[in-house]
N, C-alpha and C positions, 0 to 999 in steps of 0.2 A: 475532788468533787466539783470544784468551779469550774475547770474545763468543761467538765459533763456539761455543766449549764450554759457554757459559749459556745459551743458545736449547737447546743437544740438551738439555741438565738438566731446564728448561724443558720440553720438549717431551714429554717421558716424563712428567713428572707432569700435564702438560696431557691427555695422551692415557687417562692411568692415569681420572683425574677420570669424562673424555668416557665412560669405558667403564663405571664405573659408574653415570652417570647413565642411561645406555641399557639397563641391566638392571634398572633400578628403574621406568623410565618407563612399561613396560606396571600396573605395580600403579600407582602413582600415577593413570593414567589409567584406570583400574578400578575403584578410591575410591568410596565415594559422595562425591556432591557438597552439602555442605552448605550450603544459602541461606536466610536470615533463618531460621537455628536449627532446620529441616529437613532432612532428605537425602532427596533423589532414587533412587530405585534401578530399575533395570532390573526388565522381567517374572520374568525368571530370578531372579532377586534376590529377587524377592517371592514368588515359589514356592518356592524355599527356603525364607525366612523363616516360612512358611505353615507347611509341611512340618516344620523341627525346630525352633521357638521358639513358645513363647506368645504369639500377638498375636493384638491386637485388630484385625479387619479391618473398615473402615470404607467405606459405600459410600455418596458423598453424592452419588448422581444423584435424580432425581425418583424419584418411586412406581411410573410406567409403564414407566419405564426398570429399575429394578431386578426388578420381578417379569416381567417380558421377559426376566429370565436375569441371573445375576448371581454371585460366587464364591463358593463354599459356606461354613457360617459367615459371610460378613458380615452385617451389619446395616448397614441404613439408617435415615440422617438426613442429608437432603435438605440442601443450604448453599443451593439457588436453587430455587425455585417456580415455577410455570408458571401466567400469569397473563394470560388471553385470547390462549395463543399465544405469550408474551414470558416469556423467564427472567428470573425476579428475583428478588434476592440475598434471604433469608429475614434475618430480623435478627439478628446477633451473639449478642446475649443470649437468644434463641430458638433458635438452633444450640448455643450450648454447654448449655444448659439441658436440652434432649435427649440429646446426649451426656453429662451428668450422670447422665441418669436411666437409663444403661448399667454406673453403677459404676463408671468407668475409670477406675482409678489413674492419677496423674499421674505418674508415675514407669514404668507400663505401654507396653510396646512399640503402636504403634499403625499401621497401614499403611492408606493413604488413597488410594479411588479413586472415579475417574470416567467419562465417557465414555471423553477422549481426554487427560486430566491437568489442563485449564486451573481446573475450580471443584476439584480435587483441591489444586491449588496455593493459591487460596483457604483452602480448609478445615486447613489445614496451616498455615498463616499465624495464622489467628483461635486454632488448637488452641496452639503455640510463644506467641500471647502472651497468652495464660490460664495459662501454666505448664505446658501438657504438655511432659513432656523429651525421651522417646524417638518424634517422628515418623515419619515414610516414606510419603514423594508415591511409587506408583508412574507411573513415565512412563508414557506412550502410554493410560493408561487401558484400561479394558476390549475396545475395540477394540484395542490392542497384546497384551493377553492371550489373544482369540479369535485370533488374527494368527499368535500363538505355539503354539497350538495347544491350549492349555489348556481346562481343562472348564470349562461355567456350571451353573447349577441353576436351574429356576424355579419 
């Protein structure tokens, strides 16, 4: 019979747990996601960010890709070059050496895009291990922001 009565004890605090963990789990799953010293954030995310904070918006696709349309205020500096047709990676110390010559505090919000995220992901890597502190890979790149319905300029 006293078991009987440690399982119900048990059981309420087990249950009590389970219910807070399910009210928290939508913000947790909401987070940005931080990977090798970046965070990921959604379109919404970065239009926000846009809209009331100081950042620096960074757009490392090619030349023909950015003046093709592109988010207002960013600047480009390329992470890959187009070279007979074939992307290639521009060099480290020539990618940040450009973004040097933008002024950006290391310590400055920075929000990083691309196509579709994958040299965004790149250029957020090389920026976290030069020292930049405050990154942001948007996902899905520009096509995720045309997607969402958001404006380009060109």
């Amino acid at each position: 019979m006293e078991e009987l009565w440690l399982n119900k004890r048990y059981l309420s605090y087990t249950t009590t747990i389970l219910f807070i963990f399910l009210l928290m789990a939508p913000g947790i799953a909401a987070a940005d996601i931080c990977i090798d010293g970046y965070h990921n954030v959604s379109v919404c995310k970065a239009a926000n960010m846009i809209e009331k904070d100081n950042v620096f918006i960074l757009d490392v696709r090619t030349p023909t890709e950015f003046y093709a349309g592109h988010i207002e205020g960013a600047t480009l500096v390329p992470v890959k070059e187009r070279i007979n047709g074939i992307l290639v990676p521009v060099p480290e110390e020539i990618f940040l050496e450009e973004v040097g010559t933008n002024n950006i505090d290391k310590c400055e919000k920075i929000l990083v895009y691309c196509k579709s995220g994958g040299r965004s992901s790149l250029a957020c890597s090389i920026l976290v291990d030069a020292g930049y502190k405050k990154v942001y890979n948007m996902e899905g790149g520009i096509d995720a922001w045309i997607a969402q319905g958001y404006p380009v300029v060109c």
